[in-house]
ROZA-811649 format. One record per residue (C-alpha): x, y, z negated; residue number from 0. Coordinates in nm, 2 decimals, padded with zeros to 4 digits, always signed. Layout:
BEGIN
+--------+--------+--------+-----+
!     c1 !     c2 !     c3 ! num !
+--------+--------+--------+-----+
!      X !      Y !      Z ! NUM !
...
+--------+--------+--------+-----+
***
This chain:
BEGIN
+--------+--------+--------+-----+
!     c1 !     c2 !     c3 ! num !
+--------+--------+--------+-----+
! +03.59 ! -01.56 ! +01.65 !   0 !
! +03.54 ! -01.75 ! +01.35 !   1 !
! +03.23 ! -01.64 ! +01.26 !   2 !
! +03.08 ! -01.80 ! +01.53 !   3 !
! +03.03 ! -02.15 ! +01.47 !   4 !
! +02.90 ! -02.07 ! +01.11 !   5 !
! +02.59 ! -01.85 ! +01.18 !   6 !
! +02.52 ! -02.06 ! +01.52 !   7 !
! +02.57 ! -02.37 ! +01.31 !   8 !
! +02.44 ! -02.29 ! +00.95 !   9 !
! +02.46 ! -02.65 ! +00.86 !  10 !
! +02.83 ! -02.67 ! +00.85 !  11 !
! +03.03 ! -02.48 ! +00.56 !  12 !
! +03.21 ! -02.19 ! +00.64 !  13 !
! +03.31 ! -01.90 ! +00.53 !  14 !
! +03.12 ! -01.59 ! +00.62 !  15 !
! +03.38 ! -01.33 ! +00.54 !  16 !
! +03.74 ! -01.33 ! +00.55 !  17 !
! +04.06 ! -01.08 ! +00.38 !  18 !
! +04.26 ! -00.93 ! +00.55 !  19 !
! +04.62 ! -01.01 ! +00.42 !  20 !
! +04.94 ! -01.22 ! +00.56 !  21 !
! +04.70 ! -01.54 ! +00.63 !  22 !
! +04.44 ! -01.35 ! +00.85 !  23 !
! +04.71 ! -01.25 ! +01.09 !  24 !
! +04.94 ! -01.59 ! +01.09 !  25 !
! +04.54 ! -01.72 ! +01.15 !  26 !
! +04.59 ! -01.51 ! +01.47 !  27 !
! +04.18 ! -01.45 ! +01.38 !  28 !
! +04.08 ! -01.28 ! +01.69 !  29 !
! +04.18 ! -01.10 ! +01.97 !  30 !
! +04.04 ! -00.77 ! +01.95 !  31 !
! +04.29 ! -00.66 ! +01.67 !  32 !
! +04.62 ! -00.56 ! +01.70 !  33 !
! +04.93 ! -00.63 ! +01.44 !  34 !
! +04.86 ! -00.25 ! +01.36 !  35 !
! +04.50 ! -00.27 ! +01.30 !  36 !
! +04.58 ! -00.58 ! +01.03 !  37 !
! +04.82 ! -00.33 ! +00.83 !  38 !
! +04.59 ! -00.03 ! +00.86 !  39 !
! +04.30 ! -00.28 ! +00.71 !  40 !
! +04.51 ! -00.48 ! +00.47 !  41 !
! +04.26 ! -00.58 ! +00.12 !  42 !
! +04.00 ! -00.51 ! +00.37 !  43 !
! +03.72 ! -00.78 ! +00.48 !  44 !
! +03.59 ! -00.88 ! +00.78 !  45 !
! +03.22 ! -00.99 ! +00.81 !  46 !
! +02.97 ! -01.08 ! +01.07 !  47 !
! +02.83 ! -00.78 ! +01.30 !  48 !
! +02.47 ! -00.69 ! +01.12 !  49 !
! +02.14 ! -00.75 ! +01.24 !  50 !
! +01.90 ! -00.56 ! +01.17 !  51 !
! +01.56 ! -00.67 ! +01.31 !  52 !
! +01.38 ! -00.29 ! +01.23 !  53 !
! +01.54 ! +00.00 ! +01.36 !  54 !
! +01.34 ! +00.24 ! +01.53 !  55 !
! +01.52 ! +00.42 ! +01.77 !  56 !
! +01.27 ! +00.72 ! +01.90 !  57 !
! +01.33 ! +00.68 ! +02.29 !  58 !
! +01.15 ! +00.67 ! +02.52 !  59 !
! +00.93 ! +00.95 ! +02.40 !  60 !
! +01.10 ! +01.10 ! +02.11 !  61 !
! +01.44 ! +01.17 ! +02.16 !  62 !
! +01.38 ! +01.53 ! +01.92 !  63 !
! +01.42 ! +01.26 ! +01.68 !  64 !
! +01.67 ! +01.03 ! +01.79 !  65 !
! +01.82 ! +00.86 ! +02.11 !  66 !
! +01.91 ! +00.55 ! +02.17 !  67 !
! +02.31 ! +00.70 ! +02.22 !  68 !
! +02.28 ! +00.83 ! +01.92 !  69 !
! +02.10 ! +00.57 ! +01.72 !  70 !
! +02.28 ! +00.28 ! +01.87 !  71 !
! +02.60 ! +00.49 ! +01.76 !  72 !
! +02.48 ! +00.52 ! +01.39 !  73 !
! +02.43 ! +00.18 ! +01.39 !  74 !
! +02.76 ! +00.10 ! +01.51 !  75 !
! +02.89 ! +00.32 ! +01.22 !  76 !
! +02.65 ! +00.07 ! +00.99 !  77 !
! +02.84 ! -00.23 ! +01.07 !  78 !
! +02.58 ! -00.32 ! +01.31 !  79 !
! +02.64 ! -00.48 ! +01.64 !  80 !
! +02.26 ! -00.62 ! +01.71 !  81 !
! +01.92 ! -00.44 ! +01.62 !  82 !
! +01.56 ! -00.49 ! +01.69 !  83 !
! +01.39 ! -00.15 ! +01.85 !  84 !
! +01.07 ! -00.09 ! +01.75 !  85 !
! +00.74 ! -00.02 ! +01.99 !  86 !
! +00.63 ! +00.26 ! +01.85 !  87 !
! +00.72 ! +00.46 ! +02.11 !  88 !
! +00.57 ! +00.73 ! +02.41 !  89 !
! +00.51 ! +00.48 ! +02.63 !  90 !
! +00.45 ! +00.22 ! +02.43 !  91 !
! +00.60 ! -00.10 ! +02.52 !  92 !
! +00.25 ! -00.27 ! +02.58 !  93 !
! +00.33 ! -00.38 ! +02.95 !  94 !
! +00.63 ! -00.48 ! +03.16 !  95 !
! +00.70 ! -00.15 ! +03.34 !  96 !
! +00.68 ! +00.07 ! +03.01 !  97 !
! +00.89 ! -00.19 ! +02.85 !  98 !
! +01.13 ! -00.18 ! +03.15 !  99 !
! +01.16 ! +00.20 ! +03.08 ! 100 !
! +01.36 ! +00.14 ! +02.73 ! 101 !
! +01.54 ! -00.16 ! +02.87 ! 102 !
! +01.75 ! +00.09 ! +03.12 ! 103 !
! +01.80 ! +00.33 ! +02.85 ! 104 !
! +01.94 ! +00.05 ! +02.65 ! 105 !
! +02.16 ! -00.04 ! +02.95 ! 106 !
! +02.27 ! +00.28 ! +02.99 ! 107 !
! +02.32 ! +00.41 ! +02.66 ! 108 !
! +02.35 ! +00.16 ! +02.37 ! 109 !
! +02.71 ! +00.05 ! +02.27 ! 110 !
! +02.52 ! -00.24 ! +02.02 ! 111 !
! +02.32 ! -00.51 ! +02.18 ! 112 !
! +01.97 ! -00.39 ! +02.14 ! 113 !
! +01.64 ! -00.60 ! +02.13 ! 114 !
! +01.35 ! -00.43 ! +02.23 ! 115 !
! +00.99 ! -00.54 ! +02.07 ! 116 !
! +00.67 ! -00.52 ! +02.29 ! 117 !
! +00.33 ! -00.44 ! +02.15 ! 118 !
! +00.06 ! -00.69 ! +02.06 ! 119 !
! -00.17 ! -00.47 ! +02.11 ! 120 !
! -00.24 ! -00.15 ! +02.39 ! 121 !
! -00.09 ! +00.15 ! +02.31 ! 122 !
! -00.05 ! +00.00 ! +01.95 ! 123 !
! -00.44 ! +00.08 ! +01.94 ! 124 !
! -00.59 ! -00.26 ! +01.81 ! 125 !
! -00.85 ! -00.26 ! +02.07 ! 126 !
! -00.71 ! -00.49 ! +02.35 ! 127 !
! -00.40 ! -00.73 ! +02.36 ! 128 !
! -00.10 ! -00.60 ! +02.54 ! 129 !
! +00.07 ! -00.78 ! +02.87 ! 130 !
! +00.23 ! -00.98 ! +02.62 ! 131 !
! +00.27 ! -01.29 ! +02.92 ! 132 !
! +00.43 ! -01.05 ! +03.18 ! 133 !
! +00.71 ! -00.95 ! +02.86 ! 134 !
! +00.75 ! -01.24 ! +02.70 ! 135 !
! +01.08 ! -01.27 ! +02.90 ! 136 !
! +01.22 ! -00.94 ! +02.81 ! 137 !
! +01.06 ! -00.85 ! +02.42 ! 138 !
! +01.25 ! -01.04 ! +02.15 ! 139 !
! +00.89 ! -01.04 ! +01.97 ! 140 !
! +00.57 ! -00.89 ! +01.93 ! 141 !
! +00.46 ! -00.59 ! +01.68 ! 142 !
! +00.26 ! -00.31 ! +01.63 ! 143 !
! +00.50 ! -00.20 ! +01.36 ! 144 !
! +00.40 ! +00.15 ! +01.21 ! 145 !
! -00.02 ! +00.04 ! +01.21 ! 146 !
! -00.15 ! -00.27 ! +01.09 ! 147 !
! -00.39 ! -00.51 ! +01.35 ! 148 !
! -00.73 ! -00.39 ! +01.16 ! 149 !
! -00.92 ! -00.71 ! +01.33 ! 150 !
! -00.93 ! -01.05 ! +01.25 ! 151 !
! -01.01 ! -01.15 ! +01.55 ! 152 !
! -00.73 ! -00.95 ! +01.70 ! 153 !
! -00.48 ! -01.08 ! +01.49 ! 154 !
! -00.60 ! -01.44 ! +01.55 ! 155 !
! -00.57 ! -01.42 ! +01.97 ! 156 !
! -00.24 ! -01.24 ! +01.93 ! 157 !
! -00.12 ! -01.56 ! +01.72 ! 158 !
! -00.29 ! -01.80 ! +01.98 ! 159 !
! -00.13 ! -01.58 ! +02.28 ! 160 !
! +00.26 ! -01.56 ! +02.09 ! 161 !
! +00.25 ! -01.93 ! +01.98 ! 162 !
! +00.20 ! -01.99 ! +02.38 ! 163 !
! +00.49 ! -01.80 ! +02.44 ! 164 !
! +00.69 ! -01.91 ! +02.21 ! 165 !
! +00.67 ! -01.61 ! +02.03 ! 166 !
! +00.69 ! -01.45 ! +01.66 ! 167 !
! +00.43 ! -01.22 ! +01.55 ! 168 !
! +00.62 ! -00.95 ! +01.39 ! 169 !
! +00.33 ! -00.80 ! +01.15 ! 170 !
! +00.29 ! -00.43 ! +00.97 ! 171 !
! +00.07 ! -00.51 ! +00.68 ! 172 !
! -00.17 ! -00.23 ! +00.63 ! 173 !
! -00.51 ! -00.26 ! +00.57 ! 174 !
! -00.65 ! +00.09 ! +00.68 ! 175 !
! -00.97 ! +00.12 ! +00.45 ! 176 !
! -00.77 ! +00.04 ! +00.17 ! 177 !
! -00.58 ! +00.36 ! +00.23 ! 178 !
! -00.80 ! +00.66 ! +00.07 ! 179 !
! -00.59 ! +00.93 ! +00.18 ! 180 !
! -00.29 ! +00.83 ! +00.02 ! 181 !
! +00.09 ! +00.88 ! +00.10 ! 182 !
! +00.30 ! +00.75 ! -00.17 ! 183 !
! +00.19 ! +00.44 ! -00.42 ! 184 !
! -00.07 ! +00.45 ! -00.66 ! 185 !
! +00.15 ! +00.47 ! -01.00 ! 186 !
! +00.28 ! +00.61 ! -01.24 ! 187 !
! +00.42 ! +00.90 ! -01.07 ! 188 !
! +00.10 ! +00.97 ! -00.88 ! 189 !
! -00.12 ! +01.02 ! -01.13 ! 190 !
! +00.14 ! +01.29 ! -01.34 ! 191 !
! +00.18 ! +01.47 ! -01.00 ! 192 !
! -00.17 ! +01.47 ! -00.84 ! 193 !
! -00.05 ! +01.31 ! -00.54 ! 194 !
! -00.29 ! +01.07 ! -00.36 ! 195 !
! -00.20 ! +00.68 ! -00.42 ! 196 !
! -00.13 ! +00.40 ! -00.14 ! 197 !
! -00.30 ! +00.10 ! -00.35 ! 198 !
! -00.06 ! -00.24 ! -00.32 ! 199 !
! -00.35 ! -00.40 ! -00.17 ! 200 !
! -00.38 ! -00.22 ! +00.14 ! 201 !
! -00.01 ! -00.45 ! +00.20 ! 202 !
! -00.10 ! -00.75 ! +00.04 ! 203 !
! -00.49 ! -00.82 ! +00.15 ! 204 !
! -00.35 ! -00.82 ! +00.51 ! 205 !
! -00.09 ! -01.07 ! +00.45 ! 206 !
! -00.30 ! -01.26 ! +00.25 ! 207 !
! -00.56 ! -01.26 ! +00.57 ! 208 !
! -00.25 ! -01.31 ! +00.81 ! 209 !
! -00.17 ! -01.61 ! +00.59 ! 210 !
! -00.50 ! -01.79 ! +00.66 ! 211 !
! -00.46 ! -01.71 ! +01.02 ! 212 !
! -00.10 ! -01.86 ! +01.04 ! 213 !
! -00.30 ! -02.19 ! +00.86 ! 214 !
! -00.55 ! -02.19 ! +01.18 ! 215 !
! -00.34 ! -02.11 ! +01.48 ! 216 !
! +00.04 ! -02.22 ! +01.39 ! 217 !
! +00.21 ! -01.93 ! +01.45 ! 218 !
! +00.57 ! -01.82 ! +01.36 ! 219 !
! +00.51 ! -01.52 ! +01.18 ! 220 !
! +00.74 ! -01.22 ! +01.01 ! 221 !
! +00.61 ! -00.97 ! +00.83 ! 222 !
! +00.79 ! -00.62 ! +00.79 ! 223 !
! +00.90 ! -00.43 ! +00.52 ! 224 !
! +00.75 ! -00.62 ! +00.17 ! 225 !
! +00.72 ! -00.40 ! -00.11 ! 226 !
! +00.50 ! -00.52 ! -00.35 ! 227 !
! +00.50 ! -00.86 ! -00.62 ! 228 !
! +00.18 ! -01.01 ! -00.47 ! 229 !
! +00.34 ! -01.01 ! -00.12 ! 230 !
! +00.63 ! -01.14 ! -00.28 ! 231 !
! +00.41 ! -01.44 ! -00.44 ! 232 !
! +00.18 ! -01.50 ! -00.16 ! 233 !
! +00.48 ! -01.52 ! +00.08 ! 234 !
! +00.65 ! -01.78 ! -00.15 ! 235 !
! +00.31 ! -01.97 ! -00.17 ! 236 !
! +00.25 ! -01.99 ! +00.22 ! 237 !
! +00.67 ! -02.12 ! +00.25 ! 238 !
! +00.59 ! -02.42 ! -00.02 ! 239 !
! +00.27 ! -02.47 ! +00.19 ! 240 !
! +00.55 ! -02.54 ! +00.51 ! 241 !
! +00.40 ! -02.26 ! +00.68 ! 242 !
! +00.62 ! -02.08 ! +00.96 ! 243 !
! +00.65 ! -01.72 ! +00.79 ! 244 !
! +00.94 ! -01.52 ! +00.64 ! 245 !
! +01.00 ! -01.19 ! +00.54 ! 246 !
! +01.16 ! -00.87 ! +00.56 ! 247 !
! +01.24 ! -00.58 ! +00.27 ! 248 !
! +01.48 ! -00.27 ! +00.29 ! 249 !
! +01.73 ! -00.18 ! +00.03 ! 250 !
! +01.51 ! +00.09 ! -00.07 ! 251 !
! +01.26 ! -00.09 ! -00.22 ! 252 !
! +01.54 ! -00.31 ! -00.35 ! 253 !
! +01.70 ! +00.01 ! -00.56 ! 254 !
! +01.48 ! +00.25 ! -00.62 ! 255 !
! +01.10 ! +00.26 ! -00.75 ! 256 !
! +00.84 ! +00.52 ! -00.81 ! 257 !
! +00.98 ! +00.69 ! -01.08 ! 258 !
! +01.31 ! +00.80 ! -00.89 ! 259 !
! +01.07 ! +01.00 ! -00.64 ! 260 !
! +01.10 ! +01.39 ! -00.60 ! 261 !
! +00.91 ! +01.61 ! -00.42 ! 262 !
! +01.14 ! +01.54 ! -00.15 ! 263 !
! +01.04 ! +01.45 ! +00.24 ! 264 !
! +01.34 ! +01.20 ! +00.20 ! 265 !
! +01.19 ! +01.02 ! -00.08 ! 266 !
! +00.84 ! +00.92 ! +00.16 ! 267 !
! +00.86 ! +00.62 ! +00.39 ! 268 !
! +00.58 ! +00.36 ! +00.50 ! 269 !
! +00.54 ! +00.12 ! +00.25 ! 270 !
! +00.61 ! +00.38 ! -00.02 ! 271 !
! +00.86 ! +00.35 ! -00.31 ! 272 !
! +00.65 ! +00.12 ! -00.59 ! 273 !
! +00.72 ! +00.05 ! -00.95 ! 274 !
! +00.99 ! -00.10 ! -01.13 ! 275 !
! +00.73 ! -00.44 ! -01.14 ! 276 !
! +00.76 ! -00.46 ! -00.81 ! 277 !
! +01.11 ! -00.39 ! -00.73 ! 278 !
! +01.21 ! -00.64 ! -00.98 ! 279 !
! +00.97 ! -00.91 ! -00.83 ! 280 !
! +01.15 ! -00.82 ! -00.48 ! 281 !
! +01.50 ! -00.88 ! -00.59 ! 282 !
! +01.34 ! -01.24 ! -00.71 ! 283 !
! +01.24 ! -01.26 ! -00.38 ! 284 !
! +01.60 ! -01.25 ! -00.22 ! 285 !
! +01.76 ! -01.49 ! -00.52 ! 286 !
! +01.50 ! -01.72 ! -00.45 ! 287 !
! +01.54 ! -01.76 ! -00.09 ! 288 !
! +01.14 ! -01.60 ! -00.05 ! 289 !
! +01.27 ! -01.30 ! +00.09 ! 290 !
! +01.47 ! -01.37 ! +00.40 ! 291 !
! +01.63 ! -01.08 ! +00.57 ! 292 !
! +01.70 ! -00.71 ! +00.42 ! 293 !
! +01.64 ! -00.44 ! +00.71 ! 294 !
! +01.67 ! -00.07 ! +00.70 ! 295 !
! +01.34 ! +00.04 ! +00.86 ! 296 !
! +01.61 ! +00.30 ! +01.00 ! 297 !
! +01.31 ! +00.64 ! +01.11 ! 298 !
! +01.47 ! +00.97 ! +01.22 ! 299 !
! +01.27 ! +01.20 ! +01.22 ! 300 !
! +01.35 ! +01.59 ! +01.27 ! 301 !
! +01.49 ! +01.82 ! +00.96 ! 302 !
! +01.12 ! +02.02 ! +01.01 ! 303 !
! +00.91 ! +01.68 ! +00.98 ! 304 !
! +01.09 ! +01.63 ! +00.67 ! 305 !
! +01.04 ! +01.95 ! +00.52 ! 306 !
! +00.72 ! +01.97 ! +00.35 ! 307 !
! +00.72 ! +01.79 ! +00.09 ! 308 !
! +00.58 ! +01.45 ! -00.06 ! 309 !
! +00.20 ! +01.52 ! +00.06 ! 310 !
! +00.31 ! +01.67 ! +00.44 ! 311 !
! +00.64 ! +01.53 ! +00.55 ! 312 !
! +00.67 ! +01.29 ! +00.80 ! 313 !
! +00.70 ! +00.90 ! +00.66 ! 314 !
! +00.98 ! +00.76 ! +00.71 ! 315 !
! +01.40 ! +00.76 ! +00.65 ! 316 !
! +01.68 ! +00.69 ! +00.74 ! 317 !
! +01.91 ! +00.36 ! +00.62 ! 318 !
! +02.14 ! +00.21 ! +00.93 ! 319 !
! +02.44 ! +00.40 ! +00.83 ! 320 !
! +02.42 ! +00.33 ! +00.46 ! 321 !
! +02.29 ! +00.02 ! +00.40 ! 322 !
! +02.54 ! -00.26 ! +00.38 ! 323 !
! +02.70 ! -00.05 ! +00.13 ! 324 !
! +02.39 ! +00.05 ! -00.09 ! 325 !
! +02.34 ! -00.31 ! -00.12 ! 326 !
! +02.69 ! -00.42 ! -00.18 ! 327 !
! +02.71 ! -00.12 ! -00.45 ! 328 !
! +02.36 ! -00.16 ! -00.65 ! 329 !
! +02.33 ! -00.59 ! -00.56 ! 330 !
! +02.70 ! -00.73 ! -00.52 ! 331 !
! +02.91 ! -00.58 ! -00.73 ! 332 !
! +02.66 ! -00.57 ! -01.05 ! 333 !
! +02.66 ! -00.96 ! -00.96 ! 334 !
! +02.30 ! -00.97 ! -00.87 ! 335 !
! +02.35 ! -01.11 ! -00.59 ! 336 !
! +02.73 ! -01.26 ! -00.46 ! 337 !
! +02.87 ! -01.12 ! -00.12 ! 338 !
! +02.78 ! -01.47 ! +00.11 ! 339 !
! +02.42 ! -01.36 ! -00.02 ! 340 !
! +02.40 ! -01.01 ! +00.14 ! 341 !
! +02.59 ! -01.15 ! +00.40 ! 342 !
! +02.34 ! -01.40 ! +00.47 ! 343 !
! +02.03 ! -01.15 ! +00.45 ! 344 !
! +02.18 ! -00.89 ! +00.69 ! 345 !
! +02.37 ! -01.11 ! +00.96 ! 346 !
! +02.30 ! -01.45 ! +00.92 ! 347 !
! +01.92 ! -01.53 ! +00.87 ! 348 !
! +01.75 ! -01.25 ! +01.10 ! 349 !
! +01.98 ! -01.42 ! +01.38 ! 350 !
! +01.84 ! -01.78 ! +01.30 ! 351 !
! +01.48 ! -01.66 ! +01.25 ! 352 !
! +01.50 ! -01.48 ! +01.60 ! 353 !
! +01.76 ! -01.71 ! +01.75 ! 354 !
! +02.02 ! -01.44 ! +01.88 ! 355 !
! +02.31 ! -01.57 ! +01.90 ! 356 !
! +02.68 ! -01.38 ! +01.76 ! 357 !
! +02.86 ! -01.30 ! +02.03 ! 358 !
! +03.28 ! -01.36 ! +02.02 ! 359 !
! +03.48 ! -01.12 ! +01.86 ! 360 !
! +03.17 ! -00.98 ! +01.70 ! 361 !
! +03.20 ! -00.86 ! +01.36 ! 362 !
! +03.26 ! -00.53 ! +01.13 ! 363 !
! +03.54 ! -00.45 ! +00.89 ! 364 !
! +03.47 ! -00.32 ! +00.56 ! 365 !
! +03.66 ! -00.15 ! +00.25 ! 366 !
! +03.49 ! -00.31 ! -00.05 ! 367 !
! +03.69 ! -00.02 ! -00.26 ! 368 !
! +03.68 ! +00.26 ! -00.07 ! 369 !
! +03.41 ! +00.49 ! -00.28 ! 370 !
! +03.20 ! +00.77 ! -00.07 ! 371 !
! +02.93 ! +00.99 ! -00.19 ! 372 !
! +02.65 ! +01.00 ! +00.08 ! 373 !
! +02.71 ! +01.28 ! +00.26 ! 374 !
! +02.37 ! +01.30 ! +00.59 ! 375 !
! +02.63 ! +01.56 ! +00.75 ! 376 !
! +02.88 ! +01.29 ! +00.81 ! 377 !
! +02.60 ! +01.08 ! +01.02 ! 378 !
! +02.58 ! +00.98 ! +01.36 ! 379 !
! +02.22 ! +00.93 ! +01.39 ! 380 !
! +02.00 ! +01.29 ! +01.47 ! 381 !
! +01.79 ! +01.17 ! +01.13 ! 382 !
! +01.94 ! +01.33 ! +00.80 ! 383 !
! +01.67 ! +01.25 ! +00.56 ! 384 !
! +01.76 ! +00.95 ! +00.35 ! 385 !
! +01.71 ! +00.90 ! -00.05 ! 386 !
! +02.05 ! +00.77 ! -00.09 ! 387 !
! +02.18 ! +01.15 ! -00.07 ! 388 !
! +02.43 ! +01.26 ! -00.32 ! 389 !
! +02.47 ! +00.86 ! -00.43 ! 390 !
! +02.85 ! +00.74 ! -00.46 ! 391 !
! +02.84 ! +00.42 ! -00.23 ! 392 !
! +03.13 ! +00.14 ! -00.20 ! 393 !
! +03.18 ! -00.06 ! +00.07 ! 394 !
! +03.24 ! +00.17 ! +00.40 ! 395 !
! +03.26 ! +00.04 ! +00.72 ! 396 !
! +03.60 ! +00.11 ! +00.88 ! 397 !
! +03.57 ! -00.07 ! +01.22 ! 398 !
! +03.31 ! -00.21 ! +01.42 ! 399 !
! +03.37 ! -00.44 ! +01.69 ! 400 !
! +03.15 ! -00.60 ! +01.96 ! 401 !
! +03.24 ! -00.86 ! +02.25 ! 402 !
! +03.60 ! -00.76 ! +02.16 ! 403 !
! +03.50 ! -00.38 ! +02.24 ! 404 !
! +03.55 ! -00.16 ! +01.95 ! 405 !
! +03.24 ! +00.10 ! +01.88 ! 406 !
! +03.32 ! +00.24 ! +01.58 ! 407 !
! +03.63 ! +00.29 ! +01.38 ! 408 !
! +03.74 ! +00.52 ! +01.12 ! 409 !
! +03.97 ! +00.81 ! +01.22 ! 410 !
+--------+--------+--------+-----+
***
């Protein structure tokens, strides 16, 4: 596959998507497609499998809310043929048997490659470090993603601990008593609606204290879903230092802001939707190089959890199926950003940050023309509540291929 050399090899120019026409097949490009597969995707373009290194995929514990059949399936559907699973989960990954437990579901179920995390802490409680020694084989990384590591000191031996290992520290960026109560940000939209505020600074004073620790102990560090300008800035600070962090966001925070919320359930996630400040400081971010992957922070959670509202619903939505082509829609064709660009965000940069390798005949086929209008019937995933609904996308994934197997393709 073609692809390969250039995302295991970023130093040597290539090209990181390719057209479907008369040269692709005389190129004889790869294997996994036949001479009727070629005309059926003619105009089309074939990119790198997506990685997305936040996708939460409910099982063990949770399968109400998705499975890892059914998420793995959605993803395929995404254009993704590698994710990162997150820990929150019943039990959580925090030791080598519990983690063992979603590693045979994943055998047994996923059609995408699938990276589990393991906890840094137990039971993603902040209290006591997890056996992160007897995983370190077996978890791509180490996160307590959904709660932030309240203690300094916590924070500071998990560092010391995944720097032995050879580790990242994969941090959620929350600082608790900086919370009050709230549930979607502290703007504009908050104050006309009586709804309680989440303050930027409950993301940004972590990071910023993160930050410090990276200075003392060394450690590779990621931290998830960035939302506001001050984590924009202090990340781009702590990269000009030569410190070893980067970044996630998610194309919601890219497109939307505060004042796009309704009193909707799909419209609440973890960060929350900020202001127009911020999402314009966050699309800096990826221009600039600062921000270095987009994820989807894919969350299913059932259509009751979702159902009450802005104050009571359930935070978090769903983004695996839709993303490429919300990005390619509100980023690419505007000319924000070119197509190598997205490219680079979701496929090539979260594979060189966490060093997974694209596999042969790995990749995803996409109509950059065909126009949809999201449509949460038409997903695979068990989760239905997504912002994006009712929003005319381009870009639609027609085939998905992975080690030469195909796991999703348009009928």
């Amino acid at each position: 596959m073609m692809f390969k050399d250039s995302l295991n090899h970023p130093s040597e120019k290539s090209n990181l998507y390719y057209t479907v026409d008369a040269s692709f097949t005389q190129a004889n490009f790869c294997s996994s497609l036949s001479l009727e597969d070629i005309s059926n995707f003619n105009n089309c373009v074939v990119i790198p499998g997506l990685f997305d290194v936040h996708v939460h995929l409910r099982e063990p514990g949770f399968s109400y809310k998705e499975t890892i059949k059914s998420g793995s399936a959605a993803c395929a559907h995404g254009g993704y043929t590698a994710v990162c699973s997150m820990p929150n989960l019943n039990p959580v990954p925090d030791s080598k048997e519990a983690l063992d437990l979603q590693l045979e579901l994943i055998k047994k179920d996923s059609c995408i490659a699938v990276y589990p995390y393991g906890s840094i802490t137990k039971g993603e409680l902040g209290d006591e470090l997890s056996d992160m020694d007897a995983m370190a084989n077996d978890a791509i990384a180490f996160t307590d993603d959904g709660r932030g590591v309240q203690s300094r000191e916590m924070m500071k031996a998990a560092m010391l601990k995944a720097k032995s290992l050879g580790k990242i520290i994969v941090a959620h960026c929350e600082d608790n008593s900086l919370l009050f109560g709230g549930y979607i940000h502290k703007g504009d939209y908050a104050k006309a609606h009586g709804h309680r505020g989440i303050s930027s600074e409950s993301e940004w004073k972590q990071i910023e204290r993160d930050i410090e620790l990276v200075r003392e102990t060394g450690c590779a560090y990621h931290v998830c879903h960035i939302s506001t300008k001050e984590s924009v800035e202090l990340i781009r600070q702590a990269k000009a230092e030569g410190l070893d962090v980067t970044c996630e966001t998610c194309p919601h925070y890219l497109v939307l802001c505060d004042s796009d919320l309704k009193e909707e359930g799909r419209f609440k996630m973890n960060p929350p939707l900020r202001s127009a400040e911020d999402r314009a400081a966050l699309i800096e971010g990826i221009k600039d190089g600062t921000i270095d992957m987009i994820v989807t922070d894919h969350a299913p959670h059932s259509a009751e959890e979702k159902s009450r509202g802005l104050e009571k619903s359930a935070m978090g939505v769903v983004g695996i199926e839709t993303a490429f082509a919300v990005i390619y829609t509100y980023l690419v064709k505007p000319g924000v950003i070119t197509l190598e660009k997205a490219i680079e965000l979701m496929a090539v940069n979260p594979r060189n940050r966490f060093r997974v390798e694209l596999g042969n005949d790995e990749f995803a086929i996409v109509d950059l023309n065909d126009a949809y209008t999201v449509d949460p019937g038409d997903f695979l995933s068990m989760g239905r509540s997504t912002p994006f609904e009712g929003h005319k996308l381009y870009g639609k994934i027609k085939m998905t291929v992975i080690g030469g197997k195909t796991v999703w393709k348009e009928q």
